[in-house]
C-alpha positions as CSV (number, residue, x, y, z in Angstrom):
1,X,126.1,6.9,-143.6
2,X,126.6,3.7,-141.3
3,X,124.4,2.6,-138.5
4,X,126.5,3.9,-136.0
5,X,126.2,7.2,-137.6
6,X,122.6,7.0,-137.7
7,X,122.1,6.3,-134.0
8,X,124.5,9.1,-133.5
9,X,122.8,11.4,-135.4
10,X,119.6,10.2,-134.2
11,X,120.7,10.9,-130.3
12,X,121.6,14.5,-131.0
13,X,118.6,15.3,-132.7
14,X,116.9,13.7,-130.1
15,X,119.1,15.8,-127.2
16,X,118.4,19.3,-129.6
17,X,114.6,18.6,-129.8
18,X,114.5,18.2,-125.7
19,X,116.5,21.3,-125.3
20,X,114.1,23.4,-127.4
21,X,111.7,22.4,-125.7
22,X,112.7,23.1,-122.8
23,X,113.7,26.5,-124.2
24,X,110.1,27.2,-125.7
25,X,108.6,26.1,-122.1
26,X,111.0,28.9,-120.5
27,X,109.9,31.3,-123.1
28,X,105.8,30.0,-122.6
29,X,106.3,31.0,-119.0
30,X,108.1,34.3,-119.6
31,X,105.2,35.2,-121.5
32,X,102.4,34.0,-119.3
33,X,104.2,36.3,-116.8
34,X,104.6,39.2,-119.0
35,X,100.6,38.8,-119.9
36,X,99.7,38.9,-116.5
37,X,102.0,41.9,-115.6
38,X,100.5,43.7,-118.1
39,X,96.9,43.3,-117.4
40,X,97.6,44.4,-113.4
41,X,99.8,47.5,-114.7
42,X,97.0,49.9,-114.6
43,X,95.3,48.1,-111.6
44,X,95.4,49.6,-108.3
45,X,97.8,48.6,-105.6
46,X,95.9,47.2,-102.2
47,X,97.8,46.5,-99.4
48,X,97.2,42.7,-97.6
49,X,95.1,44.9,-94.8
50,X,92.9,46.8,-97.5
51,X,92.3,43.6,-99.4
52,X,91.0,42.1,-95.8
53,X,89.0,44.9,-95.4
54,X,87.3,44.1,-98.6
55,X,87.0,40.8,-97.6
56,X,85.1,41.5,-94.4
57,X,82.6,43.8,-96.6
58,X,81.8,41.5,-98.9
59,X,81.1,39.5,-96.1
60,X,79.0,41.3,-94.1
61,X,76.8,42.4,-97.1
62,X,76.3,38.7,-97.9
63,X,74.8,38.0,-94.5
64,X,72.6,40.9,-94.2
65,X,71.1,39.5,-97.3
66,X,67.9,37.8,-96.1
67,X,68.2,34.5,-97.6
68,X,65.1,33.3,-95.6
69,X,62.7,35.8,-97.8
70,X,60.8,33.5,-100.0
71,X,60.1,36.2,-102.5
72,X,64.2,36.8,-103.4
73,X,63.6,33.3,-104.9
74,X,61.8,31.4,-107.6
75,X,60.3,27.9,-106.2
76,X,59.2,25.4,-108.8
77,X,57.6,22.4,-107.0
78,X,56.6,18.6,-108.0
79,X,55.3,16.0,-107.0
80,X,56.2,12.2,-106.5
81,X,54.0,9.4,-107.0
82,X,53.8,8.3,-103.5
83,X,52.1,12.3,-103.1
84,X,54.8,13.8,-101.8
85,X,55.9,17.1,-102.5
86,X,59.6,18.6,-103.7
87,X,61.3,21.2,-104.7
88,X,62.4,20.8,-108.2
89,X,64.1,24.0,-108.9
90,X,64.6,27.6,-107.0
91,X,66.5,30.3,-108.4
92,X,67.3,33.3,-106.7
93,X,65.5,36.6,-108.8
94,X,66.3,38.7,-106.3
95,X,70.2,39.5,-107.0
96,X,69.7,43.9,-107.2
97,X,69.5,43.8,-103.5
98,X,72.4,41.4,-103.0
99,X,74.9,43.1,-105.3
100,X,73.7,46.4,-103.5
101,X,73.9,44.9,-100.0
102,X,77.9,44.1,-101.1
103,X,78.4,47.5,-103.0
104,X,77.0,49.4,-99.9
105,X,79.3,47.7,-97.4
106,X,82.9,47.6,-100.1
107,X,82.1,51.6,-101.4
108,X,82.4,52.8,-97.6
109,X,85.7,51.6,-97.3
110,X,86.8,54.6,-99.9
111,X,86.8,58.1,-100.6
112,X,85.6,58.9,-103.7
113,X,87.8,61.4,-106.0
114,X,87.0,63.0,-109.3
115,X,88.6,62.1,-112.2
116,X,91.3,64.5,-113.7
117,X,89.9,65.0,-117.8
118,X,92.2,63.4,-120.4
119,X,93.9,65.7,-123.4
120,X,94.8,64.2,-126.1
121,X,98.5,65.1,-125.1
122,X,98.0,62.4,-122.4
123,X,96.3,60.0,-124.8
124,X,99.5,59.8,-127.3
């Protein structure tokens, strides 16, 4: 092969290596997609008003948390050299009564329903 040839060959490779990969990005996305599809398949459907609705519970169970009540938190304090005082760390210990704050406000929002038992003509 000649030089000429060489550059020739060179630019198709070079024009096949950029369509693959712009093939294999195509096919990364498909699959991302598919993934995704497949973990919401067996989630429930909410419309854009029940999804506000959750929203708004959340919300109100977050702000009838008392925030303000120094024993929901743990308070570690120091000291500077010029004697004054700071809060090095506080972490909140009290989290049962948040989640159950949330919970209490989302689970009115549904009716609750009993489960239909599995065979295991449902589970093949």
């Amino acid at each position: 092969m000649n030089e000429i040839e060489l550059k020739t060959k060179i630019e198709g490779l070079e024009k096949a290596v950029q369509e693959h990969k712009a093939d294999a990005s195509r096919y990364e996305d498909q699959l991302k997609e598919t993934q995704q599809q497949l973990k919401d398949y067996n989630k429930p459907e909410l419309t854009p008003m029940q999804l506000d609705d959750i929203y708004v519970a959340i919300e109100k169970g977050v702000e009838e948390f008392d925030f303000s009540d120094t024993n929901n938190f743990d308070v570690e304090y120091g000291i500077e050299y010029d004697g004054k005082v700071y809060c090095e760390t506080h972490e909140i210990n009290n989290t049962t009564d948040l989640v159950e704050s949330i919970c209490d406000k989302v689970v009115r929002l549904f009716k609750e329903v009993e489960e239909e038992p599995t065979t295991e003509s449902d589970n093949s």
